[in-house]
C-alpha positions in Angstrom: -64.3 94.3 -0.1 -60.6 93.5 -1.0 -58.7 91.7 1.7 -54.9 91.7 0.7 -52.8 88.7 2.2 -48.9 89.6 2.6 -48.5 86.1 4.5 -48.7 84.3 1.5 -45.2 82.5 -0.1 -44.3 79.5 -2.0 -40.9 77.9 -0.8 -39.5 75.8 -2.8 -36.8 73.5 -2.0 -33.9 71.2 -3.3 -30.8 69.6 -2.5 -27.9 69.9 -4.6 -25.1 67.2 -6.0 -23.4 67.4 -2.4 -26.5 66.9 -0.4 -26.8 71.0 0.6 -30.3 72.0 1.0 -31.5 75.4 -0.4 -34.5 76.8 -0.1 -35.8 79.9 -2.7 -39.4 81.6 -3.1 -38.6 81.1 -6.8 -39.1 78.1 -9.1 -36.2 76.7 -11.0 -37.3 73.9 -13.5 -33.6 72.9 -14.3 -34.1 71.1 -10.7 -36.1 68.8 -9.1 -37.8 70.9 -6.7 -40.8 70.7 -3.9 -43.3 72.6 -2.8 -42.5 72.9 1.1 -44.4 76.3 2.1 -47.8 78.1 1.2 -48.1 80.1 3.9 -45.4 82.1 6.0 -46.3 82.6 9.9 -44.6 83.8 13.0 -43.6 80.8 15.4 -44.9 81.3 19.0 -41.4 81.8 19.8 -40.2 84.9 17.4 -44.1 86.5 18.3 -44.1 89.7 20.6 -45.6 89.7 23.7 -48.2 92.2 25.1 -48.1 91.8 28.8 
């Protein structure tokens, strides 16, 4: 059986000369980056309701 996971991203992120933070799901090795996110989920807030 093959279970495909679609909830699955790395974030990386990084702050730039001015101190803006950026976040990307790509890796960009002419910065220092870090590994912030492995997994994406729903917070209770933004999830639907069934009632």
């Amino acid at each position: 059986m093959i279970v495909a996971n679609s909830g699955y991203a790395k974030i990386y992120k990084w702050v730039d000369e001015d101190g803006k933070v950026h976040f990307s799901d790509r890796k960009d090795h002419s910065v220092e980056q870090e590994l912030v996110s492995g997994k994406t989920e729903a917070s209770p807030s933004k999830r639907s309701s069934t009632r």
